[in-house]
C-alpha positions in Angstrom: 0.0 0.0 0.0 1.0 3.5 -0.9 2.3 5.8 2.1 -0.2 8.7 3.2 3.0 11.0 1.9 2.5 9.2 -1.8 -0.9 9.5 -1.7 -1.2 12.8 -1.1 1.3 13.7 -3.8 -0.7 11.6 -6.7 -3.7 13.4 -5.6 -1.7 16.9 -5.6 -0.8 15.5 -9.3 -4.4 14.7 -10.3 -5.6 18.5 -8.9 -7.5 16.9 -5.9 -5.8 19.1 -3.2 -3.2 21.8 -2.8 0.3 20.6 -3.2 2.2 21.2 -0.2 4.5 23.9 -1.4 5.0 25.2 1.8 6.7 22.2 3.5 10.3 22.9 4.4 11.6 20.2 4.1 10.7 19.8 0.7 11.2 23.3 -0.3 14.2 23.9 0.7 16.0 20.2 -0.1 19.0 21.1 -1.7 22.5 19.8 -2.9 25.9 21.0 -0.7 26.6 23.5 -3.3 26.3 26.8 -3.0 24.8 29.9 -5.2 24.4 33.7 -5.0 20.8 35.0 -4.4 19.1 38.0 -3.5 17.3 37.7 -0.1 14.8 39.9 2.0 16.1 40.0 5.3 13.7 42.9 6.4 11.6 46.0 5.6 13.7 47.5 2.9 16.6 45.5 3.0 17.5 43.0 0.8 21.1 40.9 0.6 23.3 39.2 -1.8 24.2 35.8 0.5 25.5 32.6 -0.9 22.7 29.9 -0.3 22.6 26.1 -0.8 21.6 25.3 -4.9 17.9 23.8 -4.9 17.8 20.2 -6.0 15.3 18.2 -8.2 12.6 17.2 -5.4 9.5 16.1 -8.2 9.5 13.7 -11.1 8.4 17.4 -13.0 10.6 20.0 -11.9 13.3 21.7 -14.0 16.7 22.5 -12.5 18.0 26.2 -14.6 21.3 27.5 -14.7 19.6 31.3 -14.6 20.8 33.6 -17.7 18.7 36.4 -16.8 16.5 37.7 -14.4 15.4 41.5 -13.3 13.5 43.6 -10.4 9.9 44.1 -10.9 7.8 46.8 -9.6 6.3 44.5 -8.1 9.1 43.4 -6.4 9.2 46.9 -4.6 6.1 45.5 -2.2 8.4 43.0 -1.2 11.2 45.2 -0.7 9.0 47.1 1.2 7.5 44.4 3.3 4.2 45.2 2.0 3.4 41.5 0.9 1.6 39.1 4.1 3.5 36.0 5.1 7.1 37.2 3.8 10.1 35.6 5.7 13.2 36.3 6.3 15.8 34.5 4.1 13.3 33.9 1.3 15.2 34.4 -2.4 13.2 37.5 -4.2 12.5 37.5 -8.0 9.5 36.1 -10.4 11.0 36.8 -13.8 13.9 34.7 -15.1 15.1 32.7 -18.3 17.7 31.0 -18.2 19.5 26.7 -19.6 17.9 23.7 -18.6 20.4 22.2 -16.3 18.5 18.7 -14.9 14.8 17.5 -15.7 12.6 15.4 -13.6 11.9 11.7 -15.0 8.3 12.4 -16.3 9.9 16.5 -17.8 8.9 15.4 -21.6 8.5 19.4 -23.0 12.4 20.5 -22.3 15.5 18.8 -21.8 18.8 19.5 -20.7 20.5 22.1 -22.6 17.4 23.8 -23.9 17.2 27.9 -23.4 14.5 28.9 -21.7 11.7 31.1 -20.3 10.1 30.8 -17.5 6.8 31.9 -15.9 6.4 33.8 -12.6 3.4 31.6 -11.7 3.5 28.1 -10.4 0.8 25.7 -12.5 0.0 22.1 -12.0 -1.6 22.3 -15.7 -4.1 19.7 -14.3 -6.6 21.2 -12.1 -10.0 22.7 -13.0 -8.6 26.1 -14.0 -5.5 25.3 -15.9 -7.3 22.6 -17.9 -9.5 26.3 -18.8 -5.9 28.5 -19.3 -7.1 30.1 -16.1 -3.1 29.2 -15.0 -2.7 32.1 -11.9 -5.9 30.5 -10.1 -4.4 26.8 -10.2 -5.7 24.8 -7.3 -2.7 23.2 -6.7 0.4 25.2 -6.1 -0.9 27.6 -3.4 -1.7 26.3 0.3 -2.2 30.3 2.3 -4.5 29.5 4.6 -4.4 33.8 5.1 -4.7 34.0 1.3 -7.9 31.8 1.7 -9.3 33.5 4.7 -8.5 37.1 3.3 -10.0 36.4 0.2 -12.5 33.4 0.2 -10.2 31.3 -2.2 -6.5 30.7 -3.0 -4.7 31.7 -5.9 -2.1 30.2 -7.7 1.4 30.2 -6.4 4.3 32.8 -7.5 7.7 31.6 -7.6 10.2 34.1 -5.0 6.8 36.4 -3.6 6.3 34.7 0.1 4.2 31.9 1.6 1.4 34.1 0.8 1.5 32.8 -3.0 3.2 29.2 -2.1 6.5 30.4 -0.7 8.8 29.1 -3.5 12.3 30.2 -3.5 12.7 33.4 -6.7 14.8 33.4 -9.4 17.2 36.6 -8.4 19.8 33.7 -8.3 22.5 31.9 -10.6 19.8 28.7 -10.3 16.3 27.9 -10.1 14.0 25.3 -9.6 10.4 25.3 -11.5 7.9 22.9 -10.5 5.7 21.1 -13.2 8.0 22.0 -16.2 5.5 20.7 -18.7 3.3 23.8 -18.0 6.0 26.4 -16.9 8.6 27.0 -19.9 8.6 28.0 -22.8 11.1 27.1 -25.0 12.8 30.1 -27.1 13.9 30.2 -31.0 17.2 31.4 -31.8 15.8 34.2 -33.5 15.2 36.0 -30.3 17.5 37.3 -28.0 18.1 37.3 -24.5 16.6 40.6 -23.8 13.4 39.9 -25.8 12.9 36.6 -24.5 13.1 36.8 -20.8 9.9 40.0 -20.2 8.1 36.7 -21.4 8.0 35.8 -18.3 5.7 38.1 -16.9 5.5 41.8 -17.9 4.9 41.0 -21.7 1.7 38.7 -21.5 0.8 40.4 -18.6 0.4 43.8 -20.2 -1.3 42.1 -23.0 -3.9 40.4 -20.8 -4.6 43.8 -19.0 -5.5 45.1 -22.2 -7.5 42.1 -23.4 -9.2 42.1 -20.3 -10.1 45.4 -21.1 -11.7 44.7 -24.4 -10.3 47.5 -26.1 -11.7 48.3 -29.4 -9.4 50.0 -32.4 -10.0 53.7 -32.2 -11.0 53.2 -28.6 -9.5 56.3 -26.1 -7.7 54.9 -23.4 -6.2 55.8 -20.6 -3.0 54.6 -18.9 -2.3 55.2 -15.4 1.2 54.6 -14.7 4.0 54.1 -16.7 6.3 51.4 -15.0 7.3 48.6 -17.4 3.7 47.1 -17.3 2.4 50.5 -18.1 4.7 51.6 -20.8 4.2 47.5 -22.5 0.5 48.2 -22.4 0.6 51.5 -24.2 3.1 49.5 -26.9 0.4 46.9 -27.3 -2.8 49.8 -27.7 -0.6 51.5 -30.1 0.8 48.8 -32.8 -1.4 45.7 -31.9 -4.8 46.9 -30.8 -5.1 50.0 -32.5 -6.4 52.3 -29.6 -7.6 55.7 -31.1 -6.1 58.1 -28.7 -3.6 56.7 -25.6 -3.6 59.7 -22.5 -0.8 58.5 -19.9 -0.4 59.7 -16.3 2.3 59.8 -14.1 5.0 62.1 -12.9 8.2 60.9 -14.0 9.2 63.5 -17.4 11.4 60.5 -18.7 9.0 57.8 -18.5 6.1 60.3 -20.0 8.7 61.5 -22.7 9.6 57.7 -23.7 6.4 57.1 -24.2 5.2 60.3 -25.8 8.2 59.7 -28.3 7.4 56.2 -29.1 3.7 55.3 -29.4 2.4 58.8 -30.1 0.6 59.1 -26.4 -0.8 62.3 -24.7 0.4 63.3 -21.1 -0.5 64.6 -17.8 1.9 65.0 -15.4 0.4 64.8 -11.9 3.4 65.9 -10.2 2.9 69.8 -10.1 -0.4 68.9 -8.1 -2.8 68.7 -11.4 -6.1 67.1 -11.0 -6.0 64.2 -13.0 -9.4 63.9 -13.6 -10.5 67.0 -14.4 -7.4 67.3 -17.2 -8.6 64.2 -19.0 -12.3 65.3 -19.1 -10.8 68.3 -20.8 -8.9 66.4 -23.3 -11.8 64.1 -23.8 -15.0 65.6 -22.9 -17.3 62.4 -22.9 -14.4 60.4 -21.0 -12.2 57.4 -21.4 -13.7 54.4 -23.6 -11.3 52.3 -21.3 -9.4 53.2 -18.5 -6.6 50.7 -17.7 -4.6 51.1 -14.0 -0.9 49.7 -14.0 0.1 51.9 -10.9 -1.4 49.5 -7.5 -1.8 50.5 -4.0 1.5 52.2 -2.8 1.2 55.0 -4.8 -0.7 57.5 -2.0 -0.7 60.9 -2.9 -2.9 62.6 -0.5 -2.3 63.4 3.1 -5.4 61.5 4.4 -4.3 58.3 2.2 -0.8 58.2 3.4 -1.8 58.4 7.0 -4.3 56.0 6.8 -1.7 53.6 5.5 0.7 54.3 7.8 -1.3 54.1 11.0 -2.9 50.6 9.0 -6.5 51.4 8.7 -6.3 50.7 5.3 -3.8 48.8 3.2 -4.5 50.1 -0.5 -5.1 53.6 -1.6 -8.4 53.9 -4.2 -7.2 57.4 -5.7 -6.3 56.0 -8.9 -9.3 54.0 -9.3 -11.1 56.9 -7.9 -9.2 59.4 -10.4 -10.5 56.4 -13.1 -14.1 56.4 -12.2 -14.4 60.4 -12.7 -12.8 59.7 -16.7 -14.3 57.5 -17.6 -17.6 57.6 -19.8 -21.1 55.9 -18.7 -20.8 52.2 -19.3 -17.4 52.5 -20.0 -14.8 50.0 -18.6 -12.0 49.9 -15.8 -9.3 47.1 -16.2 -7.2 47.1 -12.7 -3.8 44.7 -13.5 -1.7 47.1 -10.8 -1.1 45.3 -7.7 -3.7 45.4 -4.8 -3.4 43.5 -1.3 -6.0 43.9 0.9 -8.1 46.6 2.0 -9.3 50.6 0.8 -11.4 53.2 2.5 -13.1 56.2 0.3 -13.8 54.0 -3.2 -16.8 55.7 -5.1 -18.4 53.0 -5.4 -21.4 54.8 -6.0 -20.1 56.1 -9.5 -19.0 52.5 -10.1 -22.8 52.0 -10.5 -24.2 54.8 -10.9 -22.0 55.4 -14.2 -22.5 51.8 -15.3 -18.8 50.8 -14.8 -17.1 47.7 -15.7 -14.9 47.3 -13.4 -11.9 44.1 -14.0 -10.0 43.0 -11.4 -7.6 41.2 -14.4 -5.9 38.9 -11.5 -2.4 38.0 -11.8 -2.2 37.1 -15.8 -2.4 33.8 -16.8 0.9 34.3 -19.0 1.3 30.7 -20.4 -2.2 31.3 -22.0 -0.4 34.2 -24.1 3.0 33.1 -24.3 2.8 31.6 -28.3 1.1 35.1 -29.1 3.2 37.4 -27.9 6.3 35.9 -28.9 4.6 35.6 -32.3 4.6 39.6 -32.4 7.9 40.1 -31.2 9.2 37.6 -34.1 7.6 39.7 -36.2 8.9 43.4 -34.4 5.2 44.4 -33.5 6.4 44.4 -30.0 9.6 45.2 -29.0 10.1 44.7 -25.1 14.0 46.4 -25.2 12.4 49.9 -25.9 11.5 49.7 -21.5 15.0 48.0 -21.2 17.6 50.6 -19.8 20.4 49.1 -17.5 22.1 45.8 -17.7 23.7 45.4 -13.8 25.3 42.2 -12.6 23.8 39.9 -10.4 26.1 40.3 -7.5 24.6 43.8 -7.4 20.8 43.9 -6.9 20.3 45.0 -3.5 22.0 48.2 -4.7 19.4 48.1 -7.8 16.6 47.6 -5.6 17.5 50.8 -3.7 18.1 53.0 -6.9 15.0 51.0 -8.6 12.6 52.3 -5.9 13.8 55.7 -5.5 13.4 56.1 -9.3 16.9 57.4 -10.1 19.4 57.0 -12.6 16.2 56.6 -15.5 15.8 53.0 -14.4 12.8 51.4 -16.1 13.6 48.1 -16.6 17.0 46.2 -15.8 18.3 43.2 -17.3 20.3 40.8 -14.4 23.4 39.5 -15.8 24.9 36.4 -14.4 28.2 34.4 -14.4 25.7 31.8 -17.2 24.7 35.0 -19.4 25.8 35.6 -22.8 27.1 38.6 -23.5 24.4 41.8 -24.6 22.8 41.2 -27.6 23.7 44.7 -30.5 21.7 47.6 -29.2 20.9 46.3 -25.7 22.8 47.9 -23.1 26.1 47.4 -22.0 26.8 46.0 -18.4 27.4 48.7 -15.8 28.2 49.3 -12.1 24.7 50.0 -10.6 26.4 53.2 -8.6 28.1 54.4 -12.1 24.5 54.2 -13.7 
């Protein structure tokens, strides 16, 4: 007869309960070698600390030797300690692509050798929702009992974002281990370089779904609220994919508005002289936004009340953007939210939510695998072009110090490509590696 332990992982397999991804023991079995990685030890401080190499523990992971990885905006609610259930120790980073180093026995999509992408979301691909390319709410991969009291259900698991989402080690690292490599790589042509392949692994498809979500129409107006990388990827996809009539942007930072003013043909408003958002878009567009898409999440506070409120912890989000979304937005238009909200907001209008006839999207955390063929189709064919966000190539060895210059916004960081001693060197055009404090 089968142990309880088997048992339990055939029926994780079939999709009948959660996998245990939490377990220590089996999360953090490793080999006695040792690797750099980038770990949270605390509210805004993160380390560089050599760490034991993760090991094959399933018959379907996938062992990489990691060729690129970055720091996410989201990643800056880790940094922060904004995320429930982080630890101390844990190894940050969900985006990475990198060379298949070991396969599991029943691995049969990739095999040693093979380059590489990897998603940030941990799917089973044989539950209920992944059978439906619903991949970020797999049954399997996530066991938060806070996640399931805060919100009724779990989602899928993340790979290097807490026990919150599964509390699997990140890729910030020279390895990494992916569970259930049949669903979670995608293999990548020759054709396409490092530095358009590895934004496959979250912000590309994930700007794309916000936008499909969306349902934008071609010569739809939409509006952009923020212009981080998922931001300034979803204006490139209204522009040369979906055809969006008229693209208005807000946010304050002149070289993200100007990059994307130059590029895709957008209008501005800079909020950061104290303009009312709102009331400037109904003046460019006097029956409001067709769509009104929000890549900017809860940390951004700009009023007093707001950033008390979240510093004393009576709330946990602020709803100024979506609020600043409701007022520009025309009756029965639509509100797609793909920023990054955790918990709890105080002073929503709700009431113009209905009494407008809103849509509003929460667009969840994007089932990228279900867009993966897609949007590498378009950047084959240079419809997309993720290296336009792409400013700074650091080495690994110094991404604590990128986190710091990341958050504070300086240097014209947008998007950082994470070079490590497995990376080839920058493809023509891309940039050059550089000391993060000579950026």
């Amino acid at each position: 007869m089968a142990s309880n332990a088997a048992a339990n992982t055939l029926q994780a397999h079939l999709g009948e309960v959660p996998v245990q991804s939490s377990n220590e023991d089996k999360q953090n079995t490793s080999s006695s070698e040792e690797m750099l990685a980038c770990c949270w030890e605390g509210k805004d401080k993160v380390v560089m600390k050599h760490v034991p190499k993760p090991e094959i523990t399933d018959d379907e992971d996938v062992l990489l030797r990691v060729t690129g990885s970055t720091v996410c905006g989201s990643d800056l609610h880790l940094y922060h300690g904004e995320i429930l259930q982080l630890k101390a120790g844990e190894i940050l980073g969900h985006e990475c692509m990198g060379i298949v180093e070991k396969v599991g026995g029943k691995v049969t999509q990739v095999k040693p050798g093979d380059r590489v992408v990897a998603a940030f979301n941990v799917a089973c691909g044989k539950c209920q929702f992944c059978q439906k390319q619903q991949y970020t709410a797999c049954d399997c991969t996530n066991n938060s009992s806070v996640m399931q009291k805060l919100y009724g259900h779990r989602t899928g698991g993340v790979i290097g974002y807490s026990h919150f989402v599964g509390g699997y080690s990140g890729a910030q690292a020279e390895y990494c281990r992916i569970l259930f490599g049949n669903t979670n790589l995608l293999k990548i042509p020759p054709t396409v370089t490092d530095e358009k392949a590895l934004y496959l692994s979250d912000i590309v498809p994930t700007s794309y779904h916000a936008v499909w979500e969306s349902g934008v129409q071609p010569g739809d107006v939409v509006g952009v609220w923020g212009l981080g990388p998922i931001g300034l990827c979803a204006v490139q996809w209204l522009r040369n994919v979906f055809k969006a009539g008229r693209i208005i942007v807000v946010d304050d930072v002149p070289e993200r508005l100007q990059l994307a003013k130059t590029n895709w043909g957008v209008e501005t408003v800079d909020f950061s002289n104290g303009t009312n958002v709102s009331e400037k878009i109904n003046e460019l567009v006097p029956n409001g936004l067709d769509r009104a898409i929000d890549c900017a999440g809860f940390r951004y506070a700009k009023s007093l009340l707001h950033k008390i409120e979240r510093a004393v912890g009576l709330e946990t989000d602020t709803s100024e953007v979506i609020n600043e979304m409701i007022r520009s937005t025309k009756k029965f238009g639509t509100l797609s939210v793909i920023a990054d909200y955790a918990a709890y907001t105080n002073h929503l209008l709700i009431g113009g939510i209905m009494e407008k006839g809103l849509r509003l999207i929460g667009c969840g955390q994007a089932p990228i695998q279900r867009y993966w063929s897609k949007c590498l189709e378009h950047i084959e064919r240079g419809e997309f072009d993720p290296t336009v966000m792409l400013t700074h190539r650091f080495p690994l060895e110094q991404t604590a110090e990128a986190y710091k210059r990341f958050d504070l916004k300086e240097a014209g960081i947008i998007k950082v490509f994470l070079q490590t001693k497995f990376s080839g060197p920058p493809a023509p055009g891309a940039p050059k590696l550089t000391n993060v404090q000579d950026a």
